[in-house]
N, CA, C, O and CB atoms as a CASP TS submission, in Angstrom:
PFRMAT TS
TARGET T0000
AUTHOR 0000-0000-0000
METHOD Language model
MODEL 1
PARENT N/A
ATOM      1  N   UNK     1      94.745  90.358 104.973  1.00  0.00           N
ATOM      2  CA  UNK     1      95.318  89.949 103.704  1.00  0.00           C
ATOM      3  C   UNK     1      94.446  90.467 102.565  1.00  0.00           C
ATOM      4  O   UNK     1      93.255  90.241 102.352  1.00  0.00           O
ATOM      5  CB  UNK     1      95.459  88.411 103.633  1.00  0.00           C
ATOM      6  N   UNK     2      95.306  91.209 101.889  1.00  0.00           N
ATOM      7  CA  UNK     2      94.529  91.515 100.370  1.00  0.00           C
ATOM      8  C   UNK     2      94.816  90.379  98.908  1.00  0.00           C
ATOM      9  O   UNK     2      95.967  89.961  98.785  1.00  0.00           O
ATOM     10  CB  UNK     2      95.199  93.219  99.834  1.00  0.00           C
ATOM     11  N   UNK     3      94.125  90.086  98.226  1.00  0.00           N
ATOM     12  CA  UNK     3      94.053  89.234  97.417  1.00  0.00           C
ATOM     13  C   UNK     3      93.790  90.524  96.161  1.00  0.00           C
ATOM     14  O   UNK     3      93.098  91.542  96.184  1.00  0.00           O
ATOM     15  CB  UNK     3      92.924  87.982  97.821  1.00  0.00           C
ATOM     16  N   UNK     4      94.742  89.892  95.047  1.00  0.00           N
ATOM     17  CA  UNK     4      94.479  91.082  93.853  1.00  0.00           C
ATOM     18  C   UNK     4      95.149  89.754  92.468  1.00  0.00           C
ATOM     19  O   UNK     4      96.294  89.353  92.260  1.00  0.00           O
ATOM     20  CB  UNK     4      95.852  93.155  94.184  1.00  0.00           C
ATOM     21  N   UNK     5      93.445  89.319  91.582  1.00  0.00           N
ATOM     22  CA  UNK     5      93.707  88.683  90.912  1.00  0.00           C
ATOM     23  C   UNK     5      93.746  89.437  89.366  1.00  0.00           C
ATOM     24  O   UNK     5      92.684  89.770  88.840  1.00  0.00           O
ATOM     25  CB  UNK     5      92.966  87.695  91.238  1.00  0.00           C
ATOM     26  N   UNK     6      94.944  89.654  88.748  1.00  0.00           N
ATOM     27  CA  UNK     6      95.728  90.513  87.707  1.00  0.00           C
ATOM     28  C   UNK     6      96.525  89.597  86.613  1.00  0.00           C
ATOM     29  O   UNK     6      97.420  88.805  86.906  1.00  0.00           O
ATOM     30  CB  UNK     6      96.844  91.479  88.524  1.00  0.00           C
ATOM     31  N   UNK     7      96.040  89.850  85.317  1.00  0.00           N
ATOM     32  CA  UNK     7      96.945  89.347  84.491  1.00  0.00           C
ATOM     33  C   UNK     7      98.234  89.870  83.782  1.00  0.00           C
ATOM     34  O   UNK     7      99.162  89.308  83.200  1.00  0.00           O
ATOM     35  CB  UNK     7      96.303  89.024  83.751  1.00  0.00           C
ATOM     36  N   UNK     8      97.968  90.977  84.019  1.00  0.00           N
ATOM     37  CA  UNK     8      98.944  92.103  83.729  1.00  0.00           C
ATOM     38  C   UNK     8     100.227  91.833  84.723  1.00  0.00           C
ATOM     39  O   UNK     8     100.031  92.090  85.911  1.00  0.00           O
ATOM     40  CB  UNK     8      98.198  93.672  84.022  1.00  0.00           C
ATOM     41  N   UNK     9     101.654  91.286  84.305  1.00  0.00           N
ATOM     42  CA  UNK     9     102.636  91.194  85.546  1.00  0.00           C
ATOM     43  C   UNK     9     102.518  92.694  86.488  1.00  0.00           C
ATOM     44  O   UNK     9     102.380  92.891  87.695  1.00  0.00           O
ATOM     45  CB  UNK     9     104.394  90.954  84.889  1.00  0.00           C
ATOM     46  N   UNK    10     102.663  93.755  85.124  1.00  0.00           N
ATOM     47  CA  UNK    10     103.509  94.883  85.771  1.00  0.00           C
ATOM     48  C   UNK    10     102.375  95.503  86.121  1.00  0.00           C
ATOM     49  O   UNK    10     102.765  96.657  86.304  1.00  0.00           O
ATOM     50  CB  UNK    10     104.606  95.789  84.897  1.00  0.00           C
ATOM     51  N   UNK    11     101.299  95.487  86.320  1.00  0.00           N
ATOM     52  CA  UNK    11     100.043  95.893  87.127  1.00  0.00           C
ATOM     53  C   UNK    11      99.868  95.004  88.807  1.00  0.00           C
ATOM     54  O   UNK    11      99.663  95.280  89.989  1.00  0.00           O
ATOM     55  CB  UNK    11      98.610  95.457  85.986  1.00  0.00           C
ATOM     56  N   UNK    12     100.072  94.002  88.064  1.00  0.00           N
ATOM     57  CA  UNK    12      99.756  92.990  89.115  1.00  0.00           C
ATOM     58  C   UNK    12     101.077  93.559  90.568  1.00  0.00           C
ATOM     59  O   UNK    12     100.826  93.997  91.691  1.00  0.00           O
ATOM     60  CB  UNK    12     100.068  91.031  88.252  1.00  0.00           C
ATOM     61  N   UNK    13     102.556  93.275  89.834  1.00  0.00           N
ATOM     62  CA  UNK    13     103.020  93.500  90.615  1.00  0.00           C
ATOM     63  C   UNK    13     103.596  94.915  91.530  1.00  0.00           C
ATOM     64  O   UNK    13     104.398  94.879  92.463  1.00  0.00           O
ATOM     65  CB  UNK    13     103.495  92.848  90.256  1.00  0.00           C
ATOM     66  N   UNK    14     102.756  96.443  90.804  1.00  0.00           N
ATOM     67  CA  UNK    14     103.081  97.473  91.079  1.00  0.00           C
ATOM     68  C   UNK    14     102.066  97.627  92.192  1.00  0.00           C
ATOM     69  O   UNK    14     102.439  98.104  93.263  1.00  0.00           O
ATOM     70  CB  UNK    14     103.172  98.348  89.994  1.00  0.00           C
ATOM     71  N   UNK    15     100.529  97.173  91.975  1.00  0.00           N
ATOM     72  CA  UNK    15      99.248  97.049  93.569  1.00  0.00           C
ATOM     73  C   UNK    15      99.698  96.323  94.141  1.00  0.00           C
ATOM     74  O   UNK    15      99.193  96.585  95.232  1.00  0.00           O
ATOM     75  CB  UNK    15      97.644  96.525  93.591  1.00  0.00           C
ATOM     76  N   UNK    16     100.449  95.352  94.339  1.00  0.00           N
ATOM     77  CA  UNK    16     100.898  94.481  95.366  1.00  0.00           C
ATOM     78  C   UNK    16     102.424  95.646  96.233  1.00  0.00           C
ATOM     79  O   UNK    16     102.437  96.117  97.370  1.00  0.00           O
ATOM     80  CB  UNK    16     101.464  92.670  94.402  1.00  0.00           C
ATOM     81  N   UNK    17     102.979  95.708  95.660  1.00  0.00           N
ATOM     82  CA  UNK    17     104.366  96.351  96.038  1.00  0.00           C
ATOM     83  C   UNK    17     103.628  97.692  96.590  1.00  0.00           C
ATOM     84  O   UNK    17     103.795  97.816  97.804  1.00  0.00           O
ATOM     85  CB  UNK    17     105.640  96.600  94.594  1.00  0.00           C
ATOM     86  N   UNK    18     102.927  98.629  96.052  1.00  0.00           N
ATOM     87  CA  UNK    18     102.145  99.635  96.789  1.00  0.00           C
ATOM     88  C   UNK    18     101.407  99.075  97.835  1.00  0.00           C
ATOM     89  O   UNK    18     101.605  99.559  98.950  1.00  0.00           O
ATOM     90  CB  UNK    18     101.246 100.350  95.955  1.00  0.00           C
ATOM     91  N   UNK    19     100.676  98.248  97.737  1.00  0.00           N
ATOM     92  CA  UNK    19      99.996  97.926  99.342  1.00  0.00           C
ATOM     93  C   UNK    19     100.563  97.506 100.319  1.00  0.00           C
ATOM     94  O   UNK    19     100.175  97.808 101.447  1.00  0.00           O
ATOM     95  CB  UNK    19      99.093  97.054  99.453  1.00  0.00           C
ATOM     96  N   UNK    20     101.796  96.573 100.065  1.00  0.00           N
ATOM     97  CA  UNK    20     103.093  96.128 100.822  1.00  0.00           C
ATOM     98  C   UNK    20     103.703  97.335 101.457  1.00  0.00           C
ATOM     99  O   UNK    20     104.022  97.345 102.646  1.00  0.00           O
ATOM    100  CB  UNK    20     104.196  95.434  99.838  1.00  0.00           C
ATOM    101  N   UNK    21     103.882  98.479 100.552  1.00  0.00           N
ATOM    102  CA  UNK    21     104.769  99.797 100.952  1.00  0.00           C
ATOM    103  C   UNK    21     103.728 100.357 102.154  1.00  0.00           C
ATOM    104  O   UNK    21     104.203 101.055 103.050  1.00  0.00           O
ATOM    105  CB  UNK    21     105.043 101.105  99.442  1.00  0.00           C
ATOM    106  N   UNK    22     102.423 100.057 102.145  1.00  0.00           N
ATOM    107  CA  UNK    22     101.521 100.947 103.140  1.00  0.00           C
ATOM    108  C   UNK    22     101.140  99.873 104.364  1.00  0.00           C
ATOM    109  O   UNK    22     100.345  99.942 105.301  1.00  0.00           O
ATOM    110  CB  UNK    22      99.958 101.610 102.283  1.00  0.00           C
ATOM    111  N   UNK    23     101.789  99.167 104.054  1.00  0.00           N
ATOM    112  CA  UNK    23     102.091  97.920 105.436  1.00  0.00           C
ATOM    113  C   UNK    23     101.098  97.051 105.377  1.00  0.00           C
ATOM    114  O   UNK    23     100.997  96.111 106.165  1.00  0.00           O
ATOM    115  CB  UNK    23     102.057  98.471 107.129  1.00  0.00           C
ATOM    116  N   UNK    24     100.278  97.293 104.434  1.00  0.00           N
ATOM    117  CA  UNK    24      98.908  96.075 104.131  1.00  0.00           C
ATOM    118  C   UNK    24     100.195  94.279 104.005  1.00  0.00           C
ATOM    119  O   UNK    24     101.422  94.177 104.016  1.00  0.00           O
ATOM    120  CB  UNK    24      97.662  96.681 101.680  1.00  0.00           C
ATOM    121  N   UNK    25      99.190  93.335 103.912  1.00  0.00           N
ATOM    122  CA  UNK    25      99.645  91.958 103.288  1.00  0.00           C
ATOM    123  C   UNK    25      98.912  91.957 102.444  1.00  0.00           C
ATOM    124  O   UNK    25      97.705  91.942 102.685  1.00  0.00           O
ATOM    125  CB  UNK    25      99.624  90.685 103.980  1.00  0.00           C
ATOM    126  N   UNK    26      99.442  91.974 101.045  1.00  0.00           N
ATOM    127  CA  UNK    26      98.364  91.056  99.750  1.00  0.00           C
ATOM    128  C   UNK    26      99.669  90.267  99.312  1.00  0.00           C
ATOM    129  O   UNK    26     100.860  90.224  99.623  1.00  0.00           O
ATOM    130  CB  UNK    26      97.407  92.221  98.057  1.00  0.00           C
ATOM    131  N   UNK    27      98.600  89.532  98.223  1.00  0.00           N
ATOM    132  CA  UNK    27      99.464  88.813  97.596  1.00  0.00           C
ATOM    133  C   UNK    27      98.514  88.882  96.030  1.00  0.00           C
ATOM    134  O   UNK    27      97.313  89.116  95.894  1.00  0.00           O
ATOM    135  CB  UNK    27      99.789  87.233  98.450  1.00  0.00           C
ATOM    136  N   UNK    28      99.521  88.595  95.009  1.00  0.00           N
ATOM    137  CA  UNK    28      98.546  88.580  93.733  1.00  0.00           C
ATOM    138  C   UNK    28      98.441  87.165  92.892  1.00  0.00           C
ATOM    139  O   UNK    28      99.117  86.220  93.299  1.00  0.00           O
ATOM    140  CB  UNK    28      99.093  89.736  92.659  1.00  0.00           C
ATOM    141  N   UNK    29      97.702  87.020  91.859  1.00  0.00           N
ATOM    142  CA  UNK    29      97.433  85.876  91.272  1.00  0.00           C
ATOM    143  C   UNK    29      97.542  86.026  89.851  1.00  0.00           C
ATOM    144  O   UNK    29      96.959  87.032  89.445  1.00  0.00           O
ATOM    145  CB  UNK    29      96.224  85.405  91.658  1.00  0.00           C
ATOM    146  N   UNK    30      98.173  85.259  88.868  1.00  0.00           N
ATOM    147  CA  UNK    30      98.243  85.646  87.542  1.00  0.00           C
ATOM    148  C   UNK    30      96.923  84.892  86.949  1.00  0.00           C
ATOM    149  O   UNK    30      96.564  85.229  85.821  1.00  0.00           O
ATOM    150  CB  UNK    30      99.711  85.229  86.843  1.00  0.00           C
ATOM    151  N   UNK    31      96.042  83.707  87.770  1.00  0.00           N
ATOM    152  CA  UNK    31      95.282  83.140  87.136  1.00  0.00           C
ATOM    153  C   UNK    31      94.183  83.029  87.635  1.00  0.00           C
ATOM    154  O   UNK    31      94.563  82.790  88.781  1.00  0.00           O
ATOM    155  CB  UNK    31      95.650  82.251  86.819  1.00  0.00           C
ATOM    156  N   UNK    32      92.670  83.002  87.720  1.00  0.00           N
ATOM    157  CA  UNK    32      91.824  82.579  88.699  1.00  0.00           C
ATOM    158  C   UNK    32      91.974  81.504  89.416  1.00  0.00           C
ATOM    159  O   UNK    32      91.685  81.433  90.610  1.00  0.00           O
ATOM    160  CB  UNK    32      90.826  82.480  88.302  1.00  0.00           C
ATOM    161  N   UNK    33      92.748  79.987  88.276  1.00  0.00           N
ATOM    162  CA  UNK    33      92.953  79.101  89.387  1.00  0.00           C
ATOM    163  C   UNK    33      93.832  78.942  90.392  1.00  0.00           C
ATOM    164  O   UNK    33      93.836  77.965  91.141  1.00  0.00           O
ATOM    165  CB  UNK    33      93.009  78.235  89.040  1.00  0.00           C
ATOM    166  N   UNK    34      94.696  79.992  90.457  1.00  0.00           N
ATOM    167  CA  UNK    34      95.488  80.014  91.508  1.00  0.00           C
ATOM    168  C   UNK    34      95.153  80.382  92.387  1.00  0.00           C
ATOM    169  O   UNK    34      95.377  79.819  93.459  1.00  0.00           O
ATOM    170  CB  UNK    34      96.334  80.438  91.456  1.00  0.00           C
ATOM    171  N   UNK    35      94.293  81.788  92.234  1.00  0.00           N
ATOM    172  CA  UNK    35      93.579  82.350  93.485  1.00  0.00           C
ATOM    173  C   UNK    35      92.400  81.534  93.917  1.00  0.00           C
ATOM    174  O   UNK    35      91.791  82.019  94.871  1.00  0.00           O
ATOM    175  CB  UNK    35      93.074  83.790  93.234  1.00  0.00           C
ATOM    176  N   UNK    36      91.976  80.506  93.481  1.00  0.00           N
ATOM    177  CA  UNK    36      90.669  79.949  94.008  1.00  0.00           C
ATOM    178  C   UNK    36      91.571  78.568  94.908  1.00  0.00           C
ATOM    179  O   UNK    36      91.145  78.029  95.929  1.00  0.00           O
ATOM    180  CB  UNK    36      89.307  79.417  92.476  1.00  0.00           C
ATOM    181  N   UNK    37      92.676  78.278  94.309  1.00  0.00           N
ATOM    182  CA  UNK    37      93.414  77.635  94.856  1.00  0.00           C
ATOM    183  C   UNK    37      93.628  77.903  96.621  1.00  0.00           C
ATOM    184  O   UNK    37      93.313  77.145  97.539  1.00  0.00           O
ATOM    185  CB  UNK    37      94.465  77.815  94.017  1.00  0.00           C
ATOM    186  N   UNK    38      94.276  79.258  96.684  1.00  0.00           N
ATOM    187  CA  UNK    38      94.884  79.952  97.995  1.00  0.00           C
ATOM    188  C   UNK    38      93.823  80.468  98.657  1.00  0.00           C
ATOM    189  O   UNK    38      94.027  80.966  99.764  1.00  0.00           O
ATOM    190  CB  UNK    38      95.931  81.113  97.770  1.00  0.00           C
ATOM    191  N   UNK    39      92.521  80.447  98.117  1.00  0.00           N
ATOM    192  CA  UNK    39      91.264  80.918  98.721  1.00  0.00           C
ATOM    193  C   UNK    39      90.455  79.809  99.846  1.00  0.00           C
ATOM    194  O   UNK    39      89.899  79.957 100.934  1.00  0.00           O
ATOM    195  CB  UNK    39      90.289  81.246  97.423  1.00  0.00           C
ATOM    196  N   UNK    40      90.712  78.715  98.990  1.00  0.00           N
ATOM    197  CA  UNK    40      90.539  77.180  99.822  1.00  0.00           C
ATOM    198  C   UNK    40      90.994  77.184 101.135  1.00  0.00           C
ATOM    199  O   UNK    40      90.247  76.759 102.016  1.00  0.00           O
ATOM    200  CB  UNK    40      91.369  75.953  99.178  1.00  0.00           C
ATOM    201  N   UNK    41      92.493  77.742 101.497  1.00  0.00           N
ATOM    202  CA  UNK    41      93.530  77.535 102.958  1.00  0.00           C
ATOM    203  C   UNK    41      93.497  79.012 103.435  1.00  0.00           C
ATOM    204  O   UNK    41      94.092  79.233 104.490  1.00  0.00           O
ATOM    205  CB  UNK    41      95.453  76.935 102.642  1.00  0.00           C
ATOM    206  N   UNK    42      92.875  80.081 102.800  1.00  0.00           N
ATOM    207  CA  UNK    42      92.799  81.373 103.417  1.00  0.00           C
ATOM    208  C   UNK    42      91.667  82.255 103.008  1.00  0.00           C
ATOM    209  O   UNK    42      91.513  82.386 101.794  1.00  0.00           O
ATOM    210  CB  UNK    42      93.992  82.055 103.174  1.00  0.00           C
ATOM    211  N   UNK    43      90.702  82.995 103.945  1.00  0.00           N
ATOM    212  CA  UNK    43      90.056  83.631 103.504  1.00  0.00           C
ATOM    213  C   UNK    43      90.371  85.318 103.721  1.00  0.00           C
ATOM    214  O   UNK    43      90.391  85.629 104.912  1.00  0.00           O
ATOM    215  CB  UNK    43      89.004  83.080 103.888  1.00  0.00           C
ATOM    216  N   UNK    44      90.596  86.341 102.854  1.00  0.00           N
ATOM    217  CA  UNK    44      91.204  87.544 102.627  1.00  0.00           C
ATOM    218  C   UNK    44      89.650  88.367 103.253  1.00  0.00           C
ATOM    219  O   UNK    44      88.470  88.018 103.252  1.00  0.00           O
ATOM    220  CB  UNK    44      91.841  87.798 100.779  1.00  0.00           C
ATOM    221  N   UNK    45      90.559  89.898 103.870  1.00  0.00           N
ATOM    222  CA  UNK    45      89.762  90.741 103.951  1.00  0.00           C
ATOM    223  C   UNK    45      89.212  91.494 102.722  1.00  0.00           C
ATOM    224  O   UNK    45      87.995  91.660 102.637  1.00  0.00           O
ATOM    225  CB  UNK    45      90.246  91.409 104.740  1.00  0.00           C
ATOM    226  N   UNK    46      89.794  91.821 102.051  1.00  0.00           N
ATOM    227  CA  UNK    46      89.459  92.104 100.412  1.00  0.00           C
ATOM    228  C   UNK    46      90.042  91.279  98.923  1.00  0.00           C
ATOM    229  O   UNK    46      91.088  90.657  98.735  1.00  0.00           O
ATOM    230  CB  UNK    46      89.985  93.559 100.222  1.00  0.00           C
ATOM    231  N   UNK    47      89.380  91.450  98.395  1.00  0.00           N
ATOM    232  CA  UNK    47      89.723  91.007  97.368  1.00  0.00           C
ATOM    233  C   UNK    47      89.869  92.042  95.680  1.00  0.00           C
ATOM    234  O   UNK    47      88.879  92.635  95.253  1.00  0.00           O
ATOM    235  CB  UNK    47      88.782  89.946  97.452  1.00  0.00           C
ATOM    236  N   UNK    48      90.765  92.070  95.187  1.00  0.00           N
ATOM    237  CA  UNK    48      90.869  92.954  94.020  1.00  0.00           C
ATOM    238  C   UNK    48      90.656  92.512  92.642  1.00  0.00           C
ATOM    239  O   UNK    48      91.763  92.326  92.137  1.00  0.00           O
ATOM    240  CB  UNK    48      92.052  93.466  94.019  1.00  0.00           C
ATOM    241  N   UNK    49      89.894  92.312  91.975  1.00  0.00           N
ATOM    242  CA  UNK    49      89.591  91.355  90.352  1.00  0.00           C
ATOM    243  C   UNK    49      89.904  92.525  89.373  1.00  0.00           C
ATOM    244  O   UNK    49      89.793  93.750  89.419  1.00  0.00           O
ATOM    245  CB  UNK    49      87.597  90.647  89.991  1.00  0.00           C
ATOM    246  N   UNK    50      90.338  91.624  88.481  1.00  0.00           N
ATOM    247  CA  UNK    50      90.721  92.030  87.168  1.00  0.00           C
ATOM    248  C   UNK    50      89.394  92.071  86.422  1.00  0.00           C
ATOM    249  O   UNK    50      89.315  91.063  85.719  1.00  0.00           O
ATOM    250  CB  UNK    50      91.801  91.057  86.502  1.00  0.00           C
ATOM    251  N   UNK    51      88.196  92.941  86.291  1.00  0.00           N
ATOM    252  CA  UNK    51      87.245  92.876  85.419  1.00  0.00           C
ATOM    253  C   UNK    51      87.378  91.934  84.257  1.00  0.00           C
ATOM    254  O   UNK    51      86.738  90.893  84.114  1.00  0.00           O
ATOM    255  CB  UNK    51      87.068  94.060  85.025  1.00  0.00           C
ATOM    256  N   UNK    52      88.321  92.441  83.414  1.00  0.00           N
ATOM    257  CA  UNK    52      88.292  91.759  82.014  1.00  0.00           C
ATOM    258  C   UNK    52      88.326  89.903  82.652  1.00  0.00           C
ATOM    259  O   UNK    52      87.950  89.109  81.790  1.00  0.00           O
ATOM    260  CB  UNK    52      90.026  92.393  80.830  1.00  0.00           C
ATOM    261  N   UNK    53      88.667  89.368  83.800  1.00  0.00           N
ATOM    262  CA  UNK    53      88.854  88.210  84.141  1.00  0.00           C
ATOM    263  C   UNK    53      87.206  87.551  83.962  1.00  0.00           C
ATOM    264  O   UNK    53      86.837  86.455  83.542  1.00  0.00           O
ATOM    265  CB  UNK    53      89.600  88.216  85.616  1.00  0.00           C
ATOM    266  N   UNK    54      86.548  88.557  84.397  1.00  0.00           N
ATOM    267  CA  UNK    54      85.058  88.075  84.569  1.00  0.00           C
ATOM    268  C   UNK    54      85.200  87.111  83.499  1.00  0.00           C
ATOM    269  O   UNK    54      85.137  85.904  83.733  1.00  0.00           O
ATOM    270  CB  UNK    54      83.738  89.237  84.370  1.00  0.00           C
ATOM    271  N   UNK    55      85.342  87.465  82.614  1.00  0.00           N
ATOM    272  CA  UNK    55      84.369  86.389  81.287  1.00  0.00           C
ATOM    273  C   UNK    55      85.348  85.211  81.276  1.00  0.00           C
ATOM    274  O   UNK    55      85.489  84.724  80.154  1.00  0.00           O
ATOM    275  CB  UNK    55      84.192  87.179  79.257  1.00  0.00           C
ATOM    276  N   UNK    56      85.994  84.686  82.167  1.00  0.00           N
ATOM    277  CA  UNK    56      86.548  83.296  82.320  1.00  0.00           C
ATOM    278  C   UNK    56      85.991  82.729  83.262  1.00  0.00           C
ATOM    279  O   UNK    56      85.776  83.174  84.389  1.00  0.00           O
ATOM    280  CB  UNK    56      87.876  83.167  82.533  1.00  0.00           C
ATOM    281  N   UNK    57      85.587  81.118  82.567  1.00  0.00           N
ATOM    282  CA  UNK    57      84.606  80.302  83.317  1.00  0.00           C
ATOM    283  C   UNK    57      85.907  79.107  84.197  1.00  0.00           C
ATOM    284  O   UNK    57      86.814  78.355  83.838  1.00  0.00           O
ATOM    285  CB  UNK    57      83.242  79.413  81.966  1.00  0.00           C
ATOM    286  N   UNK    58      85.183  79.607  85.659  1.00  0.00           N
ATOM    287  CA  UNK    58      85.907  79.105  86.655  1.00  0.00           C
ATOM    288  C   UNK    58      85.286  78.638  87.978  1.00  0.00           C
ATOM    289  O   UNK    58      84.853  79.243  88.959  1.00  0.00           O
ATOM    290  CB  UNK    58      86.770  79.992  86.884  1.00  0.00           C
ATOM    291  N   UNK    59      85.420  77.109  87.590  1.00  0.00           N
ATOM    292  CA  UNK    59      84.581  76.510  88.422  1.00  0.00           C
ATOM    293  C   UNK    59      83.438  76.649  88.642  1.00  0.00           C
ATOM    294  O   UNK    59      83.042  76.371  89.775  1.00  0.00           O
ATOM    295  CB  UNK    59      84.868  76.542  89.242  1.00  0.00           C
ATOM    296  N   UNK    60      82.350  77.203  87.481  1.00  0.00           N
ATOM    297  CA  UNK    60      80.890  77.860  86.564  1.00  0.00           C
ATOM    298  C   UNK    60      81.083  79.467  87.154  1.00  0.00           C
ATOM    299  O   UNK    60      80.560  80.405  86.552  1.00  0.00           O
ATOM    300  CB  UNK    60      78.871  76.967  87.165  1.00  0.00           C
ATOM    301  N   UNK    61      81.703  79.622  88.106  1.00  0.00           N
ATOM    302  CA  UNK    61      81.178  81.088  88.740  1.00  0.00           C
ATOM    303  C   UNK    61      82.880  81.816  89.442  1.00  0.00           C
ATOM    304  O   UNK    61      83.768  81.227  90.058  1.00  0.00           O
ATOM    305  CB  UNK    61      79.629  80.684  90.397  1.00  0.00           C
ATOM    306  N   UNK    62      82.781  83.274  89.015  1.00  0.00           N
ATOM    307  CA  UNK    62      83.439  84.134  89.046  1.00  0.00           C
ATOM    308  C   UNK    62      83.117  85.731  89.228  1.00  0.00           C
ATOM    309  O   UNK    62      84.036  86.550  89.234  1.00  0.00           O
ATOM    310  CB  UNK    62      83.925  83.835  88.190  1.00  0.00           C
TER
END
């Protein structure tokens, strides 16, 4: 499972639909707390961050 946390819809959802097309599983996140959410019940082989996300304070560390 790939994890790709994106605020951008049409970013978010064009790396997801490309990794889907190459038979990977991801799934994406519009928020950090969602992905820290789905991170709790699953742990991913990679993970993809939105740089600009860095500077949001989440749960002190991101």
């Amino acid at each position: 499972m790939i994890y790709l946390v994106e605020d951008d819809e049409s970013i978010r959802e064009l790396v997801v639909y490309t990794l889907k097309s190459q038979g990977m599983d991801a799934k994406g996140f519009e928020r950090p707390s969602l992905f820290w959410k789905e991170l709790e019940k699953e742990v991913p082989a990679l993970i993809l961050l939105d740089i600009m996300r860095l500077n949001e304070k989440v749960n002190s560390t991101f």
